[in-house]
C-alpha positions as CSV (number, residue, x, y, z in Angstrom):
1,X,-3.7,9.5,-26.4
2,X,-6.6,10.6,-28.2
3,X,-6.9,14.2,-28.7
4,X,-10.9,14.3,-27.9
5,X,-10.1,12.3,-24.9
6,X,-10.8,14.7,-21.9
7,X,-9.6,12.1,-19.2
8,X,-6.7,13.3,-16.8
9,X,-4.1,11.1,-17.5
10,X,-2.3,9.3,-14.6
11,X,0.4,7.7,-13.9
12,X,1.7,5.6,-10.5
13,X,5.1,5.4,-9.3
14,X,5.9,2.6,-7.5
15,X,9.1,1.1,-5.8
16,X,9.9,-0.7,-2.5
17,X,11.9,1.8,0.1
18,X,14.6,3.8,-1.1
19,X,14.4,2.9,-4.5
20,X,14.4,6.7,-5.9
21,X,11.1,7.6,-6.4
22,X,10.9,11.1,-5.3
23,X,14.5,12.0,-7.4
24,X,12.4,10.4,-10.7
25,X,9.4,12.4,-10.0
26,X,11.7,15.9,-9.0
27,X,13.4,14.5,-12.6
28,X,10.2,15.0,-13.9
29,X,9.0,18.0,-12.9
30,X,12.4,19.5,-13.8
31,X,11.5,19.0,-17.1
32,X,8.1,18.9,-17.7
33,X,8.3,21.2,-21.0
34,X,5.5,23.5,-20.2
35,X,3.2,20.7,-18.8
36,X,1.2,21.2,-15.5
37,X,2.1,18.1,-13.6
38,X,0.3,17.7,-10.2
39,X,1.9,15.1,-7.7
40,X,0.2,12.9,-4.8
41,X,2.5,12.3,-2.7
42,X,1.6,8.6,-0.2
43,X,4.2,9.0,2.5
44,X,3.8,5.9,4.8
45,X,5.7,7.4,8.1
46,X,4.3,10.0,10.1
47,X,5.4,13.2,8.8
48,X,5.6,13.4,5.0
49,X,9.1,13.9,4.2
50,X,8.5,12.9,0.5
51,X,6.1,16.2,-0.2
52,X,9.1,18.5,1.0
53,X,11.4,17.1,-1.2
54,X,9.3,17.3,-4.6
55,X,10.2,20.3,-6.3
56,X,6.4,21.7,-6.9
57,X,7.1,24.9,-8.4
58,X,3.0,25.9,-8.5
59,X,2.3,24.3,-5.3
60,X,0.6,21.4,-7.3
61,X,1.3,18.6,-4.2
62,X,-1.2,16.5,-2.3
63,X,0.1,14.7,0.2
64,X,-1.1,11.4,2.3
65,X,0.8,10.5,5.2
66,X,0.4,8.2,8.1
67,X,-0.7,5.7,6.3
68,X,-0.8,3.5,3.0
69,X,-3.0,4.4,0.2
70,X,-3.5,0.9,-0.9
71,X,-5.4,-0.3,1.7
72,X,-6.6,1.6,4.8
73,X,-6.8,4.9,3.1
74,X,-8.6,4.6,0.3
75,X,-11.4,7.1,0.9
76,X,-8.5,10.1,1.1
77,X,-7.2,8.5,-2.2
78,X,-10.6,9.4,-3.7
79,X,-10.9,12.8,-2.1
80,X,-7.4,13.6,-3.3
81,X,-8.0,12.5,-6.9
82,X,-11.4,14.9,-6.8
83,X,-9.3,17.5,-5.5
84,X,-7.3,17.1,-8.5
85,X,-9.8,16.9,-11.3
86,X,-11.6,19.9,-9.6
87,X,-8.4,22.3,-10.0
88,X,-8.3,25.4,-12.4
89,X,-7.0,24.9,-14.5
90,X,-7.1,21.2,-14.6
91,X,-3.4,19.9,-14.3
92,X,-2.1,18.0,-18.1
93,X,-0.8,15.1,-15.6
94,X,-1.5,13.8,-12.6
95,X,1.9,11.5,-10.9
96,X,0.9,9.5,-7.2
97,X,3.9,8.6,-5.9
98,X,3.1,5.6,-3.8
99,X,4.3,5.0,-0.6
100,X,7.3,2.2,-0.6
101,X,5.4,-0.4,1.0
102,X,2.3,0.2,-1.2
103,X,0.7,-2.2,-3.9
104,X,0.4,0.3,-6.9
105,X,-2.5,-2.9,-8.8
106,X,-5.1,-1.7,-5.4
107,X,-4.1,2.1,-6.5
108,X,-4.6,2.0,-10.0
109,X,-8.1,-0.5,-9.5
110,X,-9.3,3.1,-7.4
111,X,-7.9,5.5,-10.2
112,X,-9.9,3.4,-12.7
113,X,-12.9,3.7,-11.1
114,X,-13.2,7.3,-12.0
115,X,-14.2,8.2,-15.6
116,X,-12.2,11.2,-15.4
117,X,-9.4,9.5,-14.9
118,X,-7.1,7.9,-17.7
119,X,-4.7,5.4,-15.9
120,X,-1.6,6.2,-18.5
121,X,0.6,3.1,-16.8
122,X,2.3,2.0,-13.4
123,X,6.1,3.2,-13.7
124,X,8.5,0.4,-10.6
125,X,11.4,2.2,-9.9
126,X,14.1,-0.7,-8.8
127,X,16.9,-0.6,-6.9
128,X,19.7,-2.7,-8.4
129,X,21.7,-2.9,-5.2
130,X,19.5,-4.1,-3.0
131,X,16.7,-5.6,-5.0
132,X,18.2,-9.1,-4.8
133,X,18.7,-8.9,-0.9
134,X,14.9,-7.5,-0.5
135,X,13.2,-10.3,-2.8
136,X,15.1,-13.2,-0.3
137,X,13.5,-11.7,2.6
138,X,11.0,-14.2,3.6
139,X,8.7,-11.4,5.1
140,X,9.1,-8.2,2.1
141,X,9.7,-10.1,-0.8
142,X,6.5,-10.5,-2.0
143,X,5.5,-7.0,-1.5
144,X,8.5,-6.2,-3.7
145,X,7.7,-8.5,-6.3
146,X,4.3,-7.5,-6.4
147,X,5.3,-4.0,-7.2
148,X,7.4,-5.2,-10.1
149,X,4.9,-7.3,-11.4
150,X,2.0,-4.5,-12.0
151,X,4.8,-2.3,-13.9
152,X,4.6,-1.0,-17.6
153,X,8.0,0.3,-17.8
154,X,10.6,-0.9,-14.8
155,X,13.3,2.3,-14.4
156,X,16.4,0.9,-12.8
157,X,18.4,3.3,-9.9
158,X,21.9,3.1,-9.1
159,X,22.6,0.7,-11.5
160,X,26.3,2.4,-12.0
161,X,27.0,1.3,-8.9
162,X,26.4,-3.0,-9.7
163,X,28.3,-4.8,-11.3
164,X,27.6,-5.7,-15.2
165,X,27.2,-9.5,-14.4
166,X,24.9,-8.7,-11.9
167,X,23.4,-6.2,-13.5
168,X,22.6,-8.6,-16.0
169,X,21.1,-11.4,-13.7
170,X,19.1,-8.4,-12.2
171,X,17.2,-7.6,-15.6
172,X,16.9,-11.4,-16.2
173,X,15.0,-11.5,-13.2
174,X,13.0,-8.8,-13.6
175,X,11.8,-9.6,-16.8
176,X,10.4,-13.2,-15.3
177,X,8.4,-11.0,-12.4
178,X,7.0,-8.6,-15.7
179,X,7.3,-10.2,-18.5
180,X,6.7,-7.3,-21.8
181,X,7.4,-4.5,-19.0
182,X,10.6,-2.3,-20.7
183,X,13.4,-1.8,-18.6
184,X,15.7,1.1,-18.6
185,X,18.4,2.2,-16.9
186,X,18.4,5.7,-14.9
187,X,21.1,7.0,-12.7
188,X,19.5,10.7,-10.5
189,X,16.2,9.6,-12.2
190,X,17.8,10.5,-15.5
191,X,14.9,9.1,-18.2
192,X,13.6,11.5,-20.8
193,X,10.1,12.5,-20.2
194,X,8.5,11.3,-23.5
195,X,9.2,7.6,-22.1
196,X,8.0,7.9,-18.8
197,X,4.5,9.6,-19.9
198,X,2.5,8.5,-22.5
199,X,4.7,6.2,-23.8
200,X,2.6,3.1,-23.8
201,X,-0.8,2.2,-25.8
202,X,-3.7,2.5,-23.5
203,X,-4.6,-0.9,-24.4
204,X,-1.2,-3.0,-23.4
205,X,-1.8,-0.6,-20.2
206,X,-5.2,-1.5,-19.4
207,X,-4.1,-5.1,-19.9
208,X,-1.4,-5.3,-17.5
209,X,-3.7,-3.3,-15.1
210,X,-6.5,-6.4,-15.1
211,X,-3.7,-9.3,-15.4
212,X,-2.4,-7.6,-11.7
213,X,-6.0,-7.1,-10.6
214,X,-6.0,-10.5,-9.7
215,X,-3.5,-10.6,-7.2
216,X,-4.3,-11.1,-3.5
217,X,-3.0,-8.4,-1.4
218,X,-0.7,-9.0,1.8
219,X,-2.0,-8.7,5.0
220,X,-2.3,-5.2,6.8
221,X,1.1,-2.9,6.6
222,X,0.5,-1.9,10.1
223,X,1.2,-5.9,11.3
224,X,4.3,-5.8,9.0
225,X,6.1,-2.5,9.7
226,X,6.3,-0.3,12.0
227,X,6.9,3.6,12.1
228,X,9.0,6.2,14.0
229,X,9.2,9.6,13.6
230,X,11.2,12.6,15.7
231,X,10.6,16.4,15.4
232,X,11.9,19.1,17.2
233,X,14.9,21.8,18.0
234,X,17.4,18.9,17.8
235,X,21.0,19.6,15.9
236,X,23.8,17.4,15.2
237,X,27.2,17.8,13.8
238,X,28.0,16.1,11.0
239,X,30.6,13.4,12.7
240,X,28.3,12.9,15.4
241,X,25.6,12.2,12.6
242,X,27.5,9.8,10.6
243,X,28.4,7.9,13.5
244,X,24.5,7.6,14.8
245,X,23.8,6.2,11.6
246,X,26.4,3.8,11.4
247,X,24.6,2.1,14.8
248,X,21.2,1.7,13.6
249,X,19.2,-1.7,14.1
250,X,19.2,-4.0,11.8
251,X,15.9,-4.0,11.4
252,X,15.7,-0.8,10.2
253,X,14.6,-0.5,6.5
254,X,14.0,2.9,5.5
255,X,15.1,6.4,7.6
256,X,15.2,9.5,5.1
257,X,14.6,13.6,6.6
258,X,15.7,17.0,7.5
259,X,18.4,17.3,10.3
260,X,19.2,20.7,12.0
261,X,23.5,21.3,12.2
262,X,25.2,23.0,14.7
263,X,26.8,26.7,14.6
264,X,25.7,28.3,10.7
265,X,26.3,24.8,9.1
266,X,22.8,24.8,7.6
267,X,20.6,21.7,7.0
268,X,21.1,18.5,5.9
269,X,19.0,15.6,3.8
270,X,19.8,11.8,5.8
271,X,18.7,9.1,3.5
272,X,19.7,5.6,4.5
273,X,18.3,2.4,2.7
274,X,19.3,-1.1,5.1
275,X,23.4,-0.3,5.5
276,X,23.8,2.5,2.6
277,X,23.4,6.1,4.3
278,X,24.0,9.6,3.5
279,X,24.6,12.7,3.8
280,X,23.9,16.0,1.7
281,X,24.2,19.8,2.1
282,X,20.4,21.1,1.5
283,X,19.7,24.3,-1.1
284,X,18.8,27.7,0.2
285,X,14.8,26.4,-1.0
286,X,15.0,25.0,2.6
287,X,15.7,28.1,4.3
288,X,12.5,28.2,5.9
289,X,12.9,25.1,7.4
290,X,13.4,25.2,11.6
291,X,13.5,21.8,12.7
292,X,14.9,18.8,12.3
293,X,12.3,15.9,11.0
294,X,13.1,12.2,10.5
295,X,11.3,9.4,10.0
296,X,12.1,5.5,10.1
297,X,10.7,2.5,8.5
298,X,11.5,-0.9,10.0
299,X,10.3,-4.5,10.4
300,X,8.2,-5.4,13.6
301,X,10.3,-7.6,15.9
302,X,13.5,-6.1,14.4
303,X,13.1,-2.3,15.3
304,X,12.5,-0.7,18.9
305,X,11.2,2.8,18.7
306,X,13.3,3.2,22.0
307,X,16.2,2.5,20.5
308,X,16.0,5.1,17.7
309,X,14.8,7.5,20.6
310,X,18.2,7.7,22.5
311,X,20.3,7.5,19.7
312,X,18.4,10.9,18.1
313,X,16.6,12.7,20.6
């Protein structure tokens, strides 16, 4: 970057449900170096899960829930990035951490409308279990693709967990959805930070940005997914847990939140991504925390709301 440019640099992080965005941004702010990094967090459910899990440690989160900032919630987007610009002091980096549905080309087209801004590149975080099994689906696939395609660097999760012949068709792939976009691989988000900001020219960024510009975008979210949410004095022990979460529909994409135990056995974080779940002991950070909050993301059609209602509540 050029040192008399005055331009808040951004950079979006984008990757279908699951994929490991929030442990790559907490990655991030574990080891910022001294750098004020503000995050925007774009939760897509109802309650926003994500923007309790980053680990602020200045209070420098914005959240957007309820919705998708691609599309129907672009006005907050803007009023969010003003927020930002307007702090004092002005943060050295500003991270929106897009909701797993979104299309991060219709957030970065709003981010470079602003001449305060500096759009610094769009960082897809993959998946490489389930990225095959998502880009087959007839009714996600494209959405998933499309969040490939508008990435400058493509950070690869979980990718221990593949096998190397697979792993190896996986990159091959990827590399024909964003062709020039570097791929690394990153197990906990585990990427130093030189390469994740600032590690592109401005101008192969600003290039990518108008080659994905293009792009039509997919019909309304809202006649895609659809969202549940629970909240309240409800506590589970853990056998019971593991057992509601090995019953869930199949339709069911995405269910990640905080879950009250019974007796003094604390709190627990439930991630699950299509089959995969689990189930981890929270810090004492959490301690304030006096309800248990879930929220699910599934396919219209293939998810009843009731359904997730008498298995939790």
């Amino acid at each position: 970057m050029n040192s008399s440019d005055q331009r808040l640099p951004l950079t979006v992080i984008t990757g279908y449900l699951g994929a490991g965005k929030t442990t790559l941004v907490n990655h991030m702010l574990r080891h910022a170096g001294g750098r004020r990094i503000m995050v925007l967090v774009n939760d897509f459910g109802d309650i926003a899960i994500d923007a309790d899990l980053i680990e602020s440690q200045d209070g420098d989160t914005l959240t957007l829930a309820n919705g998708c900032i691609c599309c129907s919630m672009g006005g907050d987007l803007f009023y969010a990035l003003s927020d930002a610009l307007d702090r004092q002091p002005r943060p050295d980096h500003l991270l929106i951490e897009a909701s797993g549905v979104a299309d991060p080309t219709r957030i970065s087209e709003t981010a470079r409308a602003e001449p305060d801004l500096r759009l610094d590149g769009t960082i897809a975080v993959v998946d490489a279990v389930g990225f095959a099994d998502r880009v087959a689906d007839s009714r996600i696939g494209s959405s998933v693709v499309r969040q490939v395609a508008a990435a400058d660097l493509i950070v690869i999760t979980k990718s221990d967990l593949e096998e190397i012949t697979e792993l190896a068709k996986l990159k091959t792939q990827l590399a024909e959805f964003a062709p020039g976009a570097r791929q690394l691989d990153a197990n906990f988000g585990q990427v130093p930070l030189e390469v994740l900001l600032g590690g592109l020219p401005s101008a192969e960024v600003t290039a990518r940005a108008h080659a994905c510009s293009h792009h039509d975008h997919p019909d309304d979210h809202e006649d895609l997914y659809l969202r549940w949410s629970i909240s309240g004095d409800f506590r589970y022990d853990r056998q019971t847990l593991r057992s509601l979460l090995e019953n869930l529909p199949a339709g069911l994409l995405r269910l990640k939140g905080i879950v009250q135990f019974n007796a003094d056995e604390g709190l627990g974080l439930v991630q699950v991504v299509g089959r995969r779940a689990e189930i981890t002991s929270l810090s004492a950070r959490f301690e304030g925390v006096m309800q248990t909050n879930l929220v699910a993301i599934g396919l219209k059609g293939q998810m009843e709301p009731a359904d997730l209602d008498r298995l939790f509540a």
